[in-house]
Phi, psi and omega in degrees: 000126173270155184304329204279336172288322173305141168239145160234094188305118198237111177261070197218136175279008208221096180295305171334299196291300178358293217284303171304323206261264194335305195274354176307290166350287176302321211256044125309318194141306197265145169269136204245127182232124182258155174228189161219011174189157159306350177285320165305317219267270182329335174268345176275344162278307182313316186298344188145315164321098177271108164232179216236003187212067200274130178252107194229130193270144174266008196215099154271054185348140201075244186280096193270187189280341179271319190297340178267337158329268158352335187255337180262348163295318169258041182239117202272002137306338158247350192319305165308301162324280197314318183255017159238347170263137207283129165242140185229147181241000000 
């Protein structure tokens, strides 16, 4: 599998970080999908949206990175995801 195949979700309330982590990334290779909270980052795993890589920031407003850990453990639709996808903290 090549970086162009891989998609990566980038979870940070901090755009200057976003924004940074997206174009390292991107000029990588990789597709790079961004959020700005866990609430955004859970409805975008609902719709369907599969990435082999999630990058989460843990210290959030609203939904922080461990309550969306949690929301996706327990959700039995994403559940599998959650214990099968490479997560960085």
């Amino acid at each position: 599998m090549t970086a162009l195949q891989l998609t990566l979700l980038v979870i940070d309330d901090d755009l200057e970080i976003r924004d940074a982590l997206a174009e390292v990334l991107g000029d990588e290779g990789y597709l790079v999908v961004t959020r700005p909270g866990g609430e955004e980052a859970l409805s975008y795993l609902r719709r369907g949206h599969r990435p082999h890589v999630i990058i989460l920031d843990l210290w959030m407003p609203r939904m922080d990175g461990w309550d969306l850990r949690s929301a996706l453990l327990a959700d039995p639709e994403l559940e599998v995801q959650a214990r099968a996808v490479d997560l960085v903290v």
